[in-house]
MIGUKOL-360848 format. One record per residue (C-alpha): x, y, z. Coordinates in pm, 1 decimal. Layout:
<atom px="X" py="Y" pz="Z"/>
...
This chain:
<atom px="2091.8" py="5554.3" pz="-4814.8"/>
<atom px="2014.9" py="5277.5" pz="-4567.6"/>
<atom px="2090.2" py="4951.8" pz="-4753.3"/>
<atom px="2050.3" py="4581.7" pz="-4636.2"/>
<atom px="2411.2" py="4406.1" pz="-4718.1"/>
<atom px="2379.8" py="4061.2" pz="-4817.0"/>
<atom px="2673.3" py="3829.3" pz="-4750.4"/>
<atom px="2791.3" py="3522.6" pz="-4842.7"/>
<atom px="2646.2" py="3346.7" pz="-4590.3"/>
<atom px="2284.4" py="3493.7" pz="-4737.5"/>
<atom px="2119.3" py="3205.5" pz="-4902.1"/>
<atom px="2034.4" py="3294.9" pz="-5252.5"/>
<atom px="1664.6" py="3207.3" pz="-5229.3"/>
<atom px="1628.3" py="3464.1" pz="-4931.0"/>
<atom px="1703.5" py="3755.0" pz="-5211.2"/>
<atom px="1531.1" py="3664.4" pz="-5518.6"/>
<atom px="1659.8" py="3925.2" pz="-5774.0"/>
<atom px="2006.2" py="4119.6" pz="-5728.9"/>
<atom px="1966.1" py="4360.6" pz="-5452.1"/>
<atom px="2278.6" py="4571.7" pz="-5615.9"/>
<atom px="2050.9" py="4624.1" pz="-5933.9"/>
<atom px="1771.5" py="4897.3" pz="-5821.7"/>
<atom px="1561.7" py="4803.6" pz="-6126.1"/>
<atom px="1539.8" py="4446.9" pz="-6004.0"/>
<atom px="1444.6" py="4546.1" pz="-5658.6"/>
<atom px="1227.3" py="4804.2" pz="-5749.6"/>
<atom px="1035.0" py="4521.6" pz="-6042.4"/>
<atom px="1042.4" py="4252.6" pz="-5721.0"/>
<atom px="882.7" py="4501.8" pz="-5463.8"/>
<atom px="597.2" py="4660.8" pz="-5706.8"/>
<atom px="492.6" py="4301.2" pz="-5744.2"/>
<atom px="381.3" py="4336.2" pz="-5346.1"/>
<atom px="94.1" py="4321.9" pz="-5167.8"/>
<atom px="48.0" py="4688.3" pz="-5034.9"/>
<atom px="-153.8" py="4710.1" pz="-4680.8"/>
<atom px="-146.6" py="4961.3" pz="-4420.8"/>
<atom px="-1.6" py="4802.2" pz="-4133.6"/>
<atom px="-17.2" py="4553.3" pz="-3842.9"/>
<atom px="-383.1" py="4610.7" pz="-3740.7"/>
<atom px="-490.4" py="4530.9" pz="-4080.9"/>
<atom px="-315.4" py="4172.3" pz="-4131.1"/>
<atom px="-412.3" py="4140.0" pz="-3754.1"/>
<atom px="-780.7" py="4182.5" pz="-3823.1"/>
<atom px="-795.1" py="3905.6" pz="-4089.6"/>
<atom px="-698.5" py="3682.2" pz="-3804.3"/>
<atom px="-947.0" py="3462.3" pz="-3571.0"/>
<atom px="-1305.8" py="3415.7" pz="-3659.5"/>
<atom px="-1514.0" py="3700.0" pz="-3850.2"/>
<atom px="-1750.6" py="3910.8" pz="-3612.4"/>
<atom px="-2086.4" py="3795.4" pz="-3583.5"/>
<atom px="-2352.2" py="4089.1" pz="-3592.7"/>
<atom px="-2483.1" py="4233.4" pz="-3210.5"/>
<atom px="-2749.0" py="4011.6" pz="-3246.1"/>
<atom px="-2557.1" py="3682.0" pz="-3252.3"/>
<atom px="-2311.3" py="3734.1" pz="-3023.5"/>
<atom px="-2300.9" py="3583.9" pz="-2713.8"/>
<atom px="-2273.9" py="3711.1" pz="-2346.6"/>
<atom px="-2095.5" py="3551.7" pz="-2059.3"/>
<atom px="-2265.6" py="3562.3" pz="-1790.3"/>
<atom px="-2179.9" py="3333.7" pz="-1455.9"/>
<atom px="-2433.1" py="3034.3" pz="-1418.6"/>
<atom px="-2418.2" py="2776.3" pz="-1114.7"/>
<atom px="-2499.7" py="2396.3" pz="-1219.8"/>
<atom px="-2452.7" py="2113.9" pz="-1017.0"/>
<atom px="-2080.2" py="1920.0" pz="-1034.7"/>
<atom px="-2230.8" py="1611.2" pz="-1181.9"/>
<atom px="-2427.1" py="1819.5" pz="-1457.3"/>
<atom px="-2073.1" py="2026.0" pz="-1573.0"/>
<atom px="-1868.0" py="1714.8" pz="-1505.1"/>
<atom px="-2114.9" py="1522.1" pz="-1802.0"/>
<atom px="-2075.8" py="1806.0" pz="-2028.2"/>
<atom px="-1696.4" py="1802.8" pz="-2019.9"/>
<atom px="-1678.7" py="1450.4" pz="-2075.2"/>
<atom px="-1829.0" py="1474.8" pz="-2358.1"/>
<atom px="-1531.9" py="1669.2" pz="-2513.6"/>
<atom px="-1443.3" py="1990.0" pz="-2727.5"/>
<atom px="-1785.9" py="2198.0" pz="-2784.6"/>
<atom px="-1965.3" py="2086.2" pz="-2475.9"/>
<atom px="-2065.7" py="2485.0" pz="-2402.3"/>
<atom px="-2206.1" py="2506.0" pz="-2736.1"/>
<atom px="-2397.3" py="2157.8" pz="-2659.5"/>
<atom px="-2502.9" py="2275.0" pz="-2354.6"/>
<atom px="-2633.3" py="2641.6" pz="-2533.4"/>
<atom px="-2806.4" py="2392.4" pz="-2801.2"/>
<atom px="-3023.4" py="2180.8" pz="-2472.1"/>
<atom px="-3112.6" py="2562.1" pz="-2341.3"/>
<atom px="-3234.3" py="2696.9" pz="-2711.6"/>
<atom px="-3417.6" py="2363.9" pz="-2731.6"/>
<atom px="-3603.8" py="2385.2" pz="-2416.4"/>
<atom px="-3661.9" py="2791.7" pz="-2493.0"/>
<atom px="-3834.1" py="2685.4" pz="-2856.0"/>
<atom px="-4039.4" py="2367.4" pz="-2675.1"/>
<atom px="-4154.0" py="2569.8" pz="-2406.1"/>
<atom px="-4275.8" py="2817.9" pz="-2691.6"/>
């Protein structure tokens, strides 16, 4: 039986029930949240997935210094600014 000793340097608030009492360990651990692995707590991380249709492409686009230089002055979010001007002048143009 592989068993994790705890010593007396073990802090008592790192083992929360008596590990030498399997009925206390066994109450502690049914109390758990099941899952099925790393790639499902790693898929609950980042942003949630947009549908194909929202998503965007990267694609490479040559602007002049000055324009880009403007853009990143004006801080975090200046590609999504910049996406905003093109959707603007898309829906004006009509």
């Amino acid at each position: 039986m592989n068993v994790k000793p705890t010593t007396a340097r073990t802090r008592k608030s790192d083992v929360p029930y008596d590990p030498k009492d399997k009925a206390a360990t066994q109450k502690y651990w049914e109390e758990a949240t099941a899952h099925q692995g790393v790639g499902e707590l790693r898929a609950k991380r980042g942003r949630p997935a947009k549908p194909p249709e929202e998503g965007k492409e990267q694609i490479a686009l040559r602007v002049d210094k000055d324009v880009l230089e403007w853009y990143r002055a004006q801080g975090a979010g200046w590609q999504t600014r910049m996406n905003a001007v093109l959707k603007a002048f898309r829906d004006a143009a009509g």
